[in-house]
matplotlib code that plots the C-alpha trace (Angstrom):
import matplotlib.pyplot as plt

x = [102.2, 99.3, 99.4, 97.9, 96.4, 94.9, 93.2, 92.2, 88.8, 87.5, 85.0, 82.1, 82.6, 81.8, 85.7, 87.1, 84.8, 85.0, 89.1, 88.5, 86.5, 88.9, 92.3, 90.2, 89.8, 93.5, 94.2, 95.1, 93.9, 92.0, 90.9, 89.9, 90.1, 87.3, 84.2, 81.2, 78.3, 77.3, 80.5, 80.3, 83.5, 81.0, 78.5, 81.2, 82.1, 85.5, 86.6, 87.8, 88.3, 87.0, 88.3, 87.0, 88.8, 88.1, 88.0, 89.3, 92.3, 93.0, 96.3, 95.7, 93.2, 95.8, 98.5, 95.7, 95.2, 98.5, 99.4, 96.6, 97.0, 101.0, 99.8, 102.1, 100.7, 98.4, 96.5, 94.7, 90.8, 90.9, 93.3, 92.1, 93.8, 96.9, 97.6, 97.3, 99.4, 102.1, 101.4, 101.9, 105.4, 106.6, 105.4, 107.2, 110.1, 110.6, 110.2, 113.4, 113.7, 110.4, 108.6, 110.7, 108.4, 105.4, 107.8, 109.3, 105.4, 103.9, 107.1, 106.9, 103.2, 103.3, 106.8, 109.3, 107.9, 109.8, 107.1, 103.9, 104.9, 104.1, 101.6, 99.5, 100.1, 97.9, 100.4, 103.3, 102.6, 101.7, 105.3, 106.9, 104.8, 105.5, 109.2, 109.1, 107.5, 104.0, 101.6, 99.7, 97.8, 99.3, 98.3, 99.0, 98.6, 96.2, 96.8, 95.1, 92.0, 95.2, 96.6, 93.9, 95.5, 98.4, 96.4, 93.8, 96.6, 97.8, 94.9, 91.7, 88.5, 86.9, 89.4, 88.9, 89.8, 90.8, 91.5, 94.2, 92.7, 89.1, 88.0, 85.0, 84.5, 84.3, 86.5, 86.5, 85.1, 84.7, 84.7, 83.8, 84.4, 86.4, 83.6, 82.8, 86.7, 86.8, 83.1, 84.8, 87.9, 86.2, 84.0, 87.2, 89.3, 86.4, 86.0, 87.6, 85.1, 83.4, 79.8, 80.7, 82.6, 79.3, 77.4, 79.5, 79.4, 76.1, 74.2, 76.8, 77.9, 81.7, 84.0, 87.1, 86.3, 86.1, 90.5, 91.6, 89.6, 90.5, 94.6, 93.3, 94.2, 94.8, 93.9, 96.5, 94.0, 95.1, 93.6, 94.5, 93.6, 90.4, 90.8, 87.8, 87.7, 86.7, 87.8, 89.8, 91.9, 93.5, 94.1, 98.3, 99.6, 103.1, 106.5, 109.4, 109.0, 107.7, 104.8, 103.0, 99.9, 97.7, 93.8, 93.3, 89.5, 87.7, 84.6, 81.2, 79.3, 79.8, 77.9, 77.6, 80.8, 83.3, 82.4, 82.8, 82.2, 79.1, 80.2, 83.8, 85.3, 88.6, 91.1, 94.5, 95.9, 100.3, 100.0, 98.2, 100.3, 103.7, 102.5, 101.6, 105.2, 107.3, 104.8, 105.9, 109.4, 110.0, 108.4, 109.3, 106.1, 104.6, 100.7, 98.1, 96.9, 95.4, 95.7, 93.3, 93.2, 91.3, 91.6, 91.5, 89.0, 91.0, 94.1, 93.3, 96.4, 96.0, 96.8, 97.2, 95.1, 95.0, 96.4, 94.9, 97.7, 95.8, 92.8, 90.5, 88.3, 88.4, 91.3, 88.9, 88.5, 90.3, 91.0, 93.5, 97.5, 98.2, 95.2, 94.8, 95.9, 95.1, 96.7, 100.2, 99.8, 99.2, 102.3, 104.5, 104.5, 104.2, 107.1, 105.4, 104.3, 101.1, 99.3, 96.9, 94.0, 90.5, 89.1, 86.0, 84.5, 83.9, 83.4, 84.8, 81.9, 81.8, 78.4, 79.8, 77.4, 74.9, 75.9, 76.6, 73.1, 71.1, 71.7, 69.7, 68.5, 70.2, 73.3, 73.8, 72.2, 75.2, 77.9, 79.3, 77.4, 79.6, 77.3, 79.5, 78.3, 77.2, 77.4, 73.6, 73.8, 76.5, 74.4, 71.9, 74.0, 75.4, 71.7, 71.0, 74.1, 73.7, 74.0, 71.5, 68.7, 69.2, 65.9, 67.9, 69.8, 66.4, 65.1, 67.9, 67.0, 63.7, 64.8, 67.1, 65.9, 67.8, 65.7, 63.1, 65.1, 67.5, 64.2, 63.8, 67.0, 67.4, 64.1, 65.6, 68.4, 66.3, 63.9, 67.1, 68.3, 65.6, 65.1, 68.9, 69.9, 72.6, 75.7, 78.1, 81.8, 82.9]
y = [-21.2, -22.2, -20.2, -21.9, -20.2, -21.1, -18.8, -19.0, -17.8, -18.6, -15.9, -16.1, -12.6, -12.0, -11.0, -14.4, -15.1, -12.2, -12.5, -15.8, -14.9, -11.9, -14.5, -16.9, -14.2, -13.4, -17.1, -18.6, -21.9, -21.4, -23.7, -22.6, -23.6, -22.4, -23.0, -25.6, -25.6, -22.3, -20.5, -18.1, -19.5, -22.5, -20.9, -19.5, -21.6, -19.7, -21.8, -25.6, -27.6, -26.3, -27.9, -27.6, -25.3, -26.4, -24.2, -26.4, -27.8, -25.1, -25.9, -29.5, -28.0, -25.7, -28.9, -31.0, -28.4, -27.8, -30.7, -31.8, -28.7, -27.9, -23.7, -21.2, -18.7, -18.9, -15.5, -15.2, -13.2, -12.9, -12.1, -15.3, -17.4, -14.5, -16.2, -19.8, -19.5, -17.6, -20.7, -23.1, -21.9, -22.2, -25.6, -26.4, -24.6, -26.9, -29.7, -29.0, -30.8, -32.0, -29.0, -26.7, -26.9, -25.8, -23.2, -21.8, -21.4, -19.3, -17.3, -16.7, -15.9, -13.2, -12.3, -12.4, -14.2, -11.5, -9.0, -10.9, -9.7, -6.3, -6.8, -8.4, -5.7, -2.0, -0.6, -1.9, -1.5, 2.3, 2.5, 1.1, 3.4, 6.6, 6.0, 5.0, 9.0, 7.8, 10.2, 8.1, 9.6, 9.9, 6.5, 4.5, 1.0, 0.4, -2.4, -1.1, 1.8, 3.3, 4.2, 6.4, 8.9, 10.0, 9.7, 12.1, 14.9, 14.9, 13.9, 15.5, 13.2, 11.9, 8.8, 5.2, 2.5, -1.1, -4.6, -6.5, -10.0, -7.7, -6.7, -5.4, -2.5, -4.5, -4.3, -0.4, 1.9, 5.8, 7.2, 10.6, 10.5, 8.8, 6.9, 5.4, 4.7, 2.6, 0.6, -0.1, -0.9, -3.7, -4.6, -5.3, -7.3, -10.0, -10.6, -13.7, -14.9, -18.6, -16.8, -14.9, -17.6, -20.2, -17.5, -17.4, -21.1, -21.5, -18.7, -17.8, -20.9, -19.7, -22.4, -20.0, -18.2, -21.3, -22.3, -18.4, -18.9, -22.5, -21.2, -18.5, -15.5, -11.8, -9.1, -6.3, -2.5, 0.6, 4.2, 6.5, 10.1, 10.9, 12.1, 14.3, 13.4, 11.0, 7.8, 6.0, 2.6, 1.5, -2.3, -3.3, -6.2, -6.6, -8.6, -9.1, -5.2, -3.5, -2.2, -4.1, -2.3, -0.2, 0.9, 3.9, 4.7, 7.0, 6.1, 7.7, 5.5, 2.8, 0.4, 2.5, 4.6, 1.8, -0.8, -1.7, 0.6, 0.0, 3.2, 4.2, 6.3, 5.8, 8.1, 9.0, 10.0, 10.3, 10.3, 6.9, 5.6, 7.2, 4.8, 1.9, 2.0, 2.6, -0.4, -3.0, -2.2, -1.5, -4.8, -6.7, -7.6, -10.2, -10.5, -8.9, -6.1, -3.1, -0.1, 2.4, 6.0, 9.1, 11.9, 15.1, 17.5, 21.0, 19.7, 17.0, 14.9, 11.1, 9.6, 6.0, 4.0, 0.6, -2.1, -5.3, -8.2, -10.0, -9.2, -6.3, -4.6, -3.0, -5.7, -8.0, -4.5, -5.2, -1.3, -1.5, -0.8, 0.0, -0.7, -4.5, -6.8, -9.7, -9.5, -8.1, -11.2, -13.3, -12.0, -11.7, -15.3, -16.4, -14.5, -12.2, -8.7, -7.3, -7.1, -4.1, -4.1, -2.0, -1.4, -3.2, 0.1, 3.7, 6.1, 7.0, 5.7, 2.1, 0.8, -2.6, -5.9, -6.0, -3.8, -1.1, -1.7, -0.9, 3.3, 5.8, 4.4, 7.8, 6.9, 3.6, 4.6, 7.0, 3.9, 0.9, -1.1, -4.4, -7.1, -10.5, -11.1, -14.7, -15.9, -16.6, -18.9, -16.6, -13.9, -15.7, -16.5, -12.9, -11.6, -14.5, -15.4, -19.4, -18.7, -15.8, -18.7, -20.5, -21.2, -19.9, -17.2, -15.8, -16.4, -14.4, -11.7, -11.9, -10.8, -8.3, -4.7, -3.8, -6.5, -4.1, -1.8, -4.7, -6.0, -2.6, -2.2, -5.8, -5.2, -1.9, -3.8, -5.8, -3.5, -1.6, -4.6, -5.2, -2.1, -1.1, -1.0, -3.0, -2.1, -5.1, -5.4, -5.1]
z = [-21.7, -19.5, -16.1, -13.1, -10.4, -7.1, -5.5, -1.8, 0.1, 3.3, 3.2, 0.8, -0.6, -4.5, -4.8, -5.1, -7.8, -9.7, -9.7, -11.0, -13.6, -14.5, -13.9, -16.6, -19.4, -19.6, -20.0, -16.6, -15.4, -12.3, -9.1, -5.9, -2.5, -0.3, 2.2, 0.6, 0.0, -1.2, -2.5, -5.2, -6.9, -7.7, -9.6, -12.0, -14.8, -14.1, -11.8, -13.3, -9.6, -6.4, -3.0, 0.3, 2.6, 6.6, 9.0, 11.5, 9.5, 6.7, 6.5, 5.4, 2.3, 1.6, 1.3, -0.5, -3.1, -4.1, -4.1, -6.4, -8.9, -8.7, -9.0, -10.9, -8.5, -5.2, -5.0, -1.4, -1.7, 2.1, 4.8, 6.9, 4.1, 4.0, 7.8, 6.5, 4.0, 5.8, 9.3, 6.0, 4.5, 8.4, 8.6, 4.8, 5.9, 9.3, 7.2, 5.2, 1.8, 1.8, 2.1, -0.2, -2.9, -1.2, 0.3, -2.9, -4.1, -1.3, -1.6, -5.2, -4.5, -1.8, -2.0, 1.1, 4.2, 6.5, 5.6, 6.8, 10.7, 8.9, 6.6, 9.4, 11.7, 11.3, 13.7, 11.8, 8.7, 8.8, 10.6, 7.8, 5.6, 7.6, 7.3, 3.5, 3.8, 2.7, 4.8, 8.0, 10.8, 14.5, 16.0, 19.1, 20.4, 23.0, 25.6, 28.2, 29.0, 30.7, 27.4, 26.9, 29.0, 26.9, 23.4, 25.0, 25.9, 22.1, 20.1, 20.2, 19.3, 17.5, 17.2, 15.2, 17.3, 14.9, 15.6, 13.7, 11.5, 10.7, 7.6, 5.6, 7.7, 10.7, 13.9, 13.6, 15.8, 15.2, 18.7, 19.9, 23.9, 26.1, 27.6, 23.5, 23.4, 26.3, 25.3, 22.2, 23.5, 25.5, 22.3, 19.9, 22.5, 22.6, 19.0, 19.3, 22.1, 22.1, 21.8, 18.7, 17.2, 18.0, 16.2, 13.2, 12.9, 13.3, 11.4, 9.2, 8.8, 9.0, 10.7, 10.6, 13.4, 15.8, 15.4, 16.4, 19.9, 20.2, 19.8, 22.1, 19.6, 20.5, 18.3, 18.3, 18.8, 17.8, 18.0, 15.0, 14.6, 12.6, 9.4, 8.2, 4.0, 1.8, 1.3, -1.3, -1.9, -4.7, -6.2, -6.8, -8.2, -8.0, -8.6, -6.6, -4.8, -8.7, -9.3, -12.6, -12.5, -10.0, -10.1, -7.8, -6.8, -4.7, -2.9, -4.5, -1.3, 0.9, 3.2, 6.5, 7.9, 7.5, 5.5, 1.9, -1.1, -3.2, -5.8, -6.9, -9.4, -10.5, -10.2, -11.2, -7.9, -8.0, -3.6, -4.0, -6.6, -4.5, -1.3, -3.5, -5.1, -1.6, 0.4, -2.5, -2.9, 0.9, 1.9, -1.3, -2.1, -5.0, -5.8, -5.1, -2.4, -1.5, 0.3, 2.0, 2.3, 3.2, 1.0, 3.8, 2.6, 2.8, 1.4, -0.4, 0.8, 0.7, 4.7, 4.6, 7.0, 6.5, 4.3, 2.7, 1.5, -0.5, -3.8, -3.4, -5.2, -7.9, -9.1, -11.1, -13.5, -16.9, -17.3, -20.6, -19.9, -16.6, -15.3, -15.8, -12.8, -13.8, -17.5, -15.7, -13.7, -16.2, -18.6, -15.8, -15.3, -18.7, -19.6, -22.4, -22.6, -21.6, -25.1, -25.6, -25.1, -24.5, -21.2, -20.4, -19.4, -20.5, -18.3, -14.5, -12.3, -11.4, -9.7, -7.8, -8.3, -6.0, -3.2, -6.1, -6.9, -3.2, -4.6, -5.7, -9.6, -11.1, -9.6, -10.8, -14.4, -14.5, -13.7, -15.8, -13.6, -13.1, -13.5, -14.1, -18.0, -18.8, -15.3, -14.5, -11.7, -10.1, -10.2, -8.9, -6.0, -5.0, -5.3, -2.5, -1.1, 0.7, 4.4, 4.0, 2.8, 5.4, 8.2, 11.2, 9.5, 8.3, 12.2, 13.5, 10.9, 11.3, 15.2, 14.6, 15.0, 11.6, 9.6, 8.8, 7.0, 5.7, 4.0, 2.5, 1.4, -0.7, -2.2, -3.4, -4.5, -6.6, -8.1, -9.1, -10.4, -12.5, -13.8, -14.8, -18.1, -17.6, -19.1, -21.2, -19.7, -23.2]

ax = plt.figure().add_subplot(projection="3d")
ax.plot(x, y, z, "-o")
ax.set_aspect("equal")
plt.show()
């Protein structure tokens, strides 16, 4: 049996591609909806139809898609598309009859729709985790600078402030005085301005970001206690509430304080798997998604801090029994069991492609450096990604104080590249 997949991107992020590529090699059929020109999902021969994804009328692609394919399984690589498809399954549901199909597809995809209030919520999620007795930091919602004054009595700095609907590291603040908290405060309530979306649109050429300040969107902020350790996050796919399989790794290095890791090792780590277990059977999850932690350096106890419902990294990893997300997808659907087989890596340190590969050379020549094998033009493509070769993108770099050092670093990149003994996936 054939498994179909759709998976859904309106970020231009290697993920989507690289789950693709992972889905294809345990025997699904994949197709893709997400942003053209320029995706990676179209430079991998992974991928057997692409459709455009709008930023202005995502629901529409969405309908046009699955219509067109009739998916076994939708698997969102972002959490803009998590939102769509959740706004989509209302829509279906309105429409009664008609729309049950479409309905009884996102369901079976992400598992039951009352979760998404949570899953979408920092706030809420960590107090469904906390009472499932997964370990989360103190935290509080902040409305208002006047809610400052009670965190400050019970929680000494330094704090992270985040905004709901961010990702990648960005929409978090680490703050160490009450003067940052409030600057930051002010920052993350106007991510959803008309300057920043304009900005998006036109040098990143990201349309999403235009529809959440048309429908004049709010972004939920909360202030959680600093947790002084390292981080961690692991990968789960699950089915109806069950765990199928779950990749735990800890972060070797990272792009800046917050955002995403460039070196992991993977771990074995029973707190990790614990939450994992009690966030998909409490919120009867289906698919993918991750979780974030940081692992406190004097006790070594795993606090929650975050959630991701939809693909992360490291899920594209084919890591034998256990370990393999997208083969437990692919047998859970198809009705058969998981056959063995051998992990495309030996080893505990994984070097991700090509962030993985802006670090020191005798780091990376001491990872399974994860390269996508015989997928030229996509490597191509994640070396230069399409909005960064664009004239005004390059102008606004060119601008930037940070370009300097940016320059610096992908030429680093590169020459690491280009030197590495780069290791096979199998």
């Amino acid at each position: 049996m054939t498994i179909k997949v759709l998976i859904t991107d309106t970020n231009r992020w290697a993920l989507s591609a690289r789950v693709a590529i992972s889905l294809a090699s345990a025997g699904c059929q994949v197709s893709a909806v997400c942003p053209t020109p320029g995706h990676a999902l179209a430079k991998t021969r992974a991928a057997q139809r692409i459709f455009r994804y709008s930023g202005l009328s995502p629901l529409e692609s969405l309908t046009n898609a699955i219509e067109t394919i009739d998916p076994d399984i939708v698997v969102p690589a972002c959490d803009r598309s998590v939102g769509h498809l959740h706004e989509l399954y209302a829509q279906a549901k309105s429409r009664g009859e008609a729309g049950s199909k479409i309905a009884t597809l996102i369901e079976r995809s992400l598992g039951s729709p009352a979760s998404y209030a949570t899953v979408s919520s920092r706030y809420e999620l960590l107090s469904v985790a906390s009472q499932q007795k997964v370990r989360v930091p103190n935290m509080k919602r902040i409305n208002t600078l006047e809610d400052f004054d009670s965190l400050s009595d019970s929680e000494p700095f330094p704090w992270v402030l985040k905004a709901d609907g961010t990702w990648g590291g960005g929409g978090v603040c680490l703050v160490h005085t009450r003067e940052e908290a409030e600057a930051s405060f002010k920052q993350l309530s106007q991510i959803s301005r008309f300057p920043r979306a304009i900005k998006r649109l036109v040098v990143n050429r990201d349309s999403f970001w235009m529809r959440p300040w048309w429908v004049g969107s709010k972004r939920a902020i909360i202030a959680q206690s600093y947790v002084k350790g390292r981080p961690a996050n692991c990968a789960v796919m699950c089915w109806q509430g069950s765990v199928l399989a779950v990749i735990g790794v800890e972060v070797i290095c990272s792009e800046g304080a917050t955002g995403p890791a460039c070196v992991v090792r993977i771990v074995d780590n029973a707190e990790i798997k614990f939450a994992a277990q009690r966030i998909a059977c409490g919120l009867n999850l289906s698919g993918f998604f991750g979780l974030d932690f940081m692992l406190d350096d004097t006790t070594e106890a795993a606090y929650l801090i975050e959630m991701n419902p939809r693909a992360t990294p490291p899920c594209h990893l084919r890591l034998g029994n256990g370990l393999d997300l997208a083969g437990a997808l692919q047998a859970q659907l198809a009705g058969e069991h998981l056959p063995a087989s051998p992990p495309v890596m030996r080893g505990e340190m994984v070097a991700y492609f090509p962030q993985g590969f802006k670090t020191d050379r005798n780091l990376l020549q001491s990872c399974f450096q994860d390269v996508p094998q015989g997928e030229p033009e996509l490597v191509s493509e994640l070396l230069r990604p399409f909005p960064d070769r664009t004239l005004l993108f390059r102008l606004v770099q060119r601008l930037s104080r940070a370009s300097a050092s940016a320059r610096a670093s992908d030429l680093q990149m590169y020459q690491n590249f280009e030197r590495a003994e780069v290791r096979p996936m199998a």
